[in-house]
C-alpha positions in Angstrom: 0.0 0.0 0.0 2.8 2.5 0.4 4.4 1.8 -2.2 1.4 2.3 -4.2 0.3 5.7 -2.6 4.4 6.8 -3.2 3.8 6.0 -7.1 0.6 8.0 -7.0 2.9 10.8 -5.4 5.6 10.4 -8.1 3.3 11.0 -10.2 1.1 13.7 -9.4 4.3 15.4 -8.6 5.4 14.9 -12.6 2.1 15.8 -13.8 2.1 19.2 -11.8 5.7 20.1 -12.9 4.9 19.5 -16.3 2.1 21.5 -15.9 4.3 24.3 -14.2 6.8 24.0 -16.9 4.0 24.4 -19.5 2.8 27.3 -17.6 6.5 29.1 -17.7 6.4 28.9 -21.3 3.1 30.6 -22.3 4.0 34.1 -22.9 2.3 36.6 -20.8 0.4 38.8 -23.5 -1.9 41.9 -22.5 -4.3 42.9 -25.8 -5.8 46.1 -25.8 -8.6 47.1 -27.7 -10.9 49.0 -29.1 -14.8 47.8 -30.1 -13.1 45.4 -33.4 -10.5 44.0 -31.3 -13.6 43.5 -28.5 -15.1 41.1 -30.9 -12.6 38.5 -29.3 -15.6 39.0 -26.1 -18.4 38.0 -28.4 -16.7 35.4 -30.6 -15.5 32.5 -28.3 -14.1 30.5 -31.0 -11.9 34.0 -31.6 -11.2 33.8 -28.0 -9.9 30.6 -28.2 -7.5 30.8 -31.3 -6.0 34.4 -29.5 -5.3 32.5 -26.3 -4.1 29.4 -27.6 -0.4 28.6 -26.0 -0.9 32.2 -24.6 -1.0 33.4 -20.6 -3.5 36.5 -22.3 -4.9 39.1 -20.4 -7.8 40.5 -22.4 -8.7 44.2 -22.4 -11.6 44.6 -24.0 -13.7 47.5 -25.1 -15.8 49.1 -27.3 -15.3 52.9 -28.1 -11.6 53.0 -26.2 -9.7 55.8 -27.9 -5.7 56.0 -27.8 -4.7 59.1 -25.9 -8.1 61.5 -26.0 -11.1 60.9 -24.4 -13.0 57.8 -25.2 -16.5 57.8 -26.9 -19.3 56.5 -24.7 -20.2 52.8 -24.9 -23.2 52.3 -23.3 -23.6 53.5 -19.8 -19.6 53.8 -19.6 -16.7 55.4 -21.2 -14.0 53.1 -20.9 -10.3 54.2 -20.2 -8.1 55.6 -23.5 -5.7 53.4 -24.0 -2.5 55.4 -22.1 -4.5 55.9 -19.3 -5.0 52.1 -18.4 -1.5 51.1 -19.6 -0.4 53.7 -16.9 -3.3 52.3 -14.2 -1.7 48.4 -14.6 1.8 49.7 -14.9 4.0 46.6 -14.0 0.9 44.3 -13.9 0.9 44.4 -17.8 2.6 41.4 -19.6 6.1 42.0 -20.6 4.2 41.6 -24.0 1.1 44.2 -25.2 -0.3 44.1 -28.2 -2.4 47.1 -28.9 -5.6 47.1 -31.3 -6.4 50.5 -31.2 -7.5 53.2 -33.5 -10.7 53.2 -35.8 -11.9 56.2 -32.8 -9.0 57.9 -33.3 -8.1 61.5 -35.5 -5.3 61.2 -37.6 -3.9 64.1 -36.0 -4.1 63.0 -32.4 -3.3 59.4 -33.4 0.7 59.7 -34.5 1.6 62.0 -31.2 -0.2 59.5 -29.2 1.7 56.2 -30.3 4.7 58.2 -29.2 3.0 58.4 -25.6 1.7 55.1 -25.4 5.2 53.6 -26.2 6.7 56.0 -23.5 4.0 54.3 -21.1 4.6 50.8 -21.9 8.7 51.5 -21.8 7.7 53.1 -18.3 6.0 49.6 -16.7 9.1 48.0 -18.4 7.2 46.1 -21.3 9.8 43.9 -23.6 7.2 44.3 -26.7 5.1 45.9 -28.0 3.1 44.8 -30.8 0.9 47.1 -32.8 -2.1 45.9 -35.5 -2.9 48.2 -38.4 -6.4 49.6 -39.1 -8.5 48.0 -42.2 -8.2 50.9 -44.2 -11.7 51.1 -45.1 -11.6 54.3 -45.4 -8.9 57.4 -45.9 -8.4 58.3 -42.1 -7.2 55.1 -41.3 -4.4 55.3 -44.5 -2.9 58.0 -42.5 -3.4 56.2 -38.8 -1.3 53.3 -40.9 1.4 55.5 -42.2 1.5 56.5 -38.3 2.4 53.1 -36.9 4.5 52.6 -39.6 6.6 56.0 -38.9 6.8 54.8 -35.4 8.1 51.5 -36.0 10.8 52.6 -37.6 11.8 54.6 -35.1 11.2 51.9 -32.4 12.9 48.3 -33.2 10.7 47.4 -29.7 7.6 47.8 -32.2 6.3 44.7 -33.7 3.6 45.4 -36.5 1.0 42.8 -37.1 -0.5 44.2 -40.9 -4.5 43.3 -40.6 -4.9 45.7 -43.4 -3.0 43.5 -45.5 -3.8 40.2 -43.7 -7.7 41.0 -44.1 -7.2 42.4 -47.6 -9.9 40.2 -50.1 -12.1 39.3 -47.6 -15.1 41.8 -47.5 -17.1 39.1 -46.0 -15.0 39.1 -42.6 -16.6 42.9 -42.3 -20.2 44.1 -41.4 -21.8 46.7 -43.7 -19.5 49.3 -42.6 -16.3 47.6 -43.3 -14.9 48.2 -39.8 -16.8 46.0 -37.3 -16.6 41.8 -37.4 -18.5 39.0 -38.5 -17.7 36.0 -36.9 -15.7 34.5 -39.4 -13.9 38.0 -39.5 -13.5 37.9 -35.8 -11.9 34.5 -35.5 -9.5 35.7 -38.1 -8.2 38.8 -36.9 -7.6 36.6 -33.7 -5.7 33.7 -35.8 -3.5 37.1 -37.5 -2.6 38.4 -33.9 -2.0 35.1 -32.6 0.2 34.2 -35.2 1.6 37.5 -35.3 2.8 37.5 -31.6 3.8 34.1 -31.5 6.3 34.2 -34.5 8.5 36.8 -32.6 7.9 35.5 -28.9 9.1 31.4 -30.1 11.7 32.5 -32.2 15.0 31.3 -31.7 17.3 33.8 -30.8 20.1 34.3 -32.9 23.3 32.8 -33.0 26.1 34.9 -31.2 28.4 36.5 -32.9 31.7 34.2 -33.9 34.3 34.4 -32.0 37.5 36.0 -32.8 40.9 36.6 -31.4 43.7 39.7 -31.7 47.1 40.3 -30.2 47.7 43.1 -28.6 51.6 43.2 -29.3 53.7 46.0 -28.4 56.4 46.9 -31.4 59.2 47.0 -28.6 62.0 44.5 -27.3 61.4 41.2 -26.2 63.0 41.7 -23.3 62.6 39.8 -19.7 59.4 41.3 -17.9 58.2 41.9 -21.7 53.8 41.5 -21.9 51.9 41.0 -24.4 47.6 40.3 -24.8 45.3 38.5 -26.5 41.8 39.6 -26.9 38.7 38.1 -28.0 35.6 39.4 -29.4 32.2 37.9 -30.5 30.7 35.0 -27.3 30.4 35.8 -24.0 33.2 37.2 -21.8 35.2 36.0 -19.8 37.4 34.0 -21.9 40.2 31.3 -21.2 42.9 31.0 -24.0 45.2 28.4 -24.8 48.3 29.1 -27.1 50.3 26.5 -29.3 53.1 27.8 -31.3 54.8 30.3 -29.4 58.7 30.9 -29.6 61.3 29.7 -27.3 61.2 32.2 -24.3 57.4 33.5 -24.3 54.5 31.6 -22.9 50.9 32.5 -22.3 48.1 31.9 -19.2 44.7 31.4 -19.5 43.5 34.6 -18.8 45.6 35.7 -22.7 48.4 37.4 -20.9 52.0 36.7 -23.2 54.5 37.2 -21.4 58.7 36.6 -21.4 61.9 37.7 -23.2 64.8 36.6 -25.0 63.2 35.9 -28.4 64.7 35.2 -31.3 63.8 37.2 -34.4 61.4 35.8 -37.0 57.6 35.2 -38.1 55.8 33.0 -35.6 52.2 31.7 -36.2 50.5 31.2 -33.2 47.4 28.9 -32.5 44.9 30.3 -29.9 42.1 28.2 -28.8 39.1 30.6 -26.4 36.9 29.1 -24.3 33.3 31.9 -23.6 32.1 31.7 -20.3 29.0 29.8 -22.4 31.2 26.9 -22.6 31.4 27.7 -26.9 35.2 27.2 -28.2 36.8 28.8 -31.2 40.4 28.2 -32.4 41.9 31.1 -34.3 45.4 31.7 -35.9 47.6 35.0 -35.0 50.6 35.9 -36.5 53.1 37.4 -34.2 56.8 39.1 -35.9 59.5 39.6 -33.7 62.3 41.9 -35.0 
């Protein structure tokens, strides 16, 4: 019997850490929106593709404008966008996507990305992604050109293109080719999904290569003479190992050269680096004694 019950321990204990893990590696996403974006409330199925392999925090509502003063929406008028980015502060997820706009001027709407992305570096979010308007109509052109402008200037800035992702599809749009049908709804979700996900479980790229230099002083090789290697590229600190040095100079770990008494000539030294990463790179530096 206790051997049993310790079994049944083992493993609930393996299921919950799996679980755990699982957990860890859903990335914490706040969405922001405006009425389309709030579709993702209506449409469950939308719901479900957003928050698929996602920790999302859903911020949903109609009529929410970017920086200005919302428009009503029913019996309340929700919170601009800046205003509850600066209300959650740190609670945000170190990931926002923001779906705002079709309430928006032109005018206001360019000034007020650069305020919003001020806020979200403020409650120290890593990214920020940022879905274009369906350009149903000319004000949103411009609102495009906005977030486009900014992302240039931002390398934080992610842009998810629904105006091009949506582009073909009148039936995903009611009659006034803003708002959602269903089908419409669950595809915006699938685009931001999608979107998010492609930069969030990317691998990270490679580090650069590593490479090595001597730092070698044109003076006598005397005794008490020092010389350095350097590397570049990895992840400092670095350990070195040196084949190939002349009679009367050898090198430590930490790249220092050091000796005297050389004789004169050409000398091809091979330098194997160890990063603090554990990666190893062997490199060939030529030292001339004269």
């Amino acid at each position: 019997m206790f051997l049993r019950k310790s079994l049944i321990a083992l493993v609930l204990a393996g299921v919950l850490s799996t679980i755990a893990t699982a957990a860890r590696t859903r990335p914490h996403v706040t969405l922001i929106t405006d009425s389309v974006g709030a579709s993702l409330g209506w449409d469950s199925a939308a719901s479900r593709i957003f928050q698929q392999g996602i920790d999302a925090d859903l911020e949903l509502k109609g009529c929410r404008r970017l920086t200005t003063q919302s428009c009503p929406a029913g019996n309340e008028i929700p919170p601009n966008a800046l205003e509850l980015i600066r209300t959650k502060g740190r609670a945000l997820g170190a990931n926002v996507v923001i779906n705002v706009g079709y309430n928006d001027y032109p005018a206001v709407y360019g000034p007020g990305i650069e305020e919003v992305l001020g806020a979200l570096e403020a409650a120290h979010v890593e990214h920020v992604f940022w879905v274009t308007l369906h350009a149903s109509r000319h004000p949103y052109v411009e609102s495009n050109a906005a977030i486009s402008e900014a992302a240039h200037r931002h390398p934080e800035l992610t842009i998810i293109d629904w105006n091009a992702f949506s582009s073909g599809h009148p039936d995903w749009f009611g009659r006034d080719g803003v708002h959602l049908s269903g089908e419409g709804a669950q595809a915006l979700a699938r685009c931001m999904h999608d979107g998010v996900l492609a930069v969030l479980l990317a691998p990270p790229p490679p580090p650069p290569p590593i490479e090595v230099e001597l730092d070698f002083p044109g003076a006598t090789v005397t005794p008490g003479f020092a010389a350095r290697l350097h590397a570049t590229g990895g992840s400092a600190p670095y350990r070195f190992a040196v084949r190939g040095l002349p009679r009367g100079l050898h090198a430590r770990r930490n790249g220092t050269v050091s000796g005297g008494s050389v004789a004169s000539g050409n000398y091809t030294l091979v330098v194997s680096v160890r990063d603090s990463k554990g990666r190893a790179a062997t490199d060939r530096v030529s030292l001339r004694v004269s």
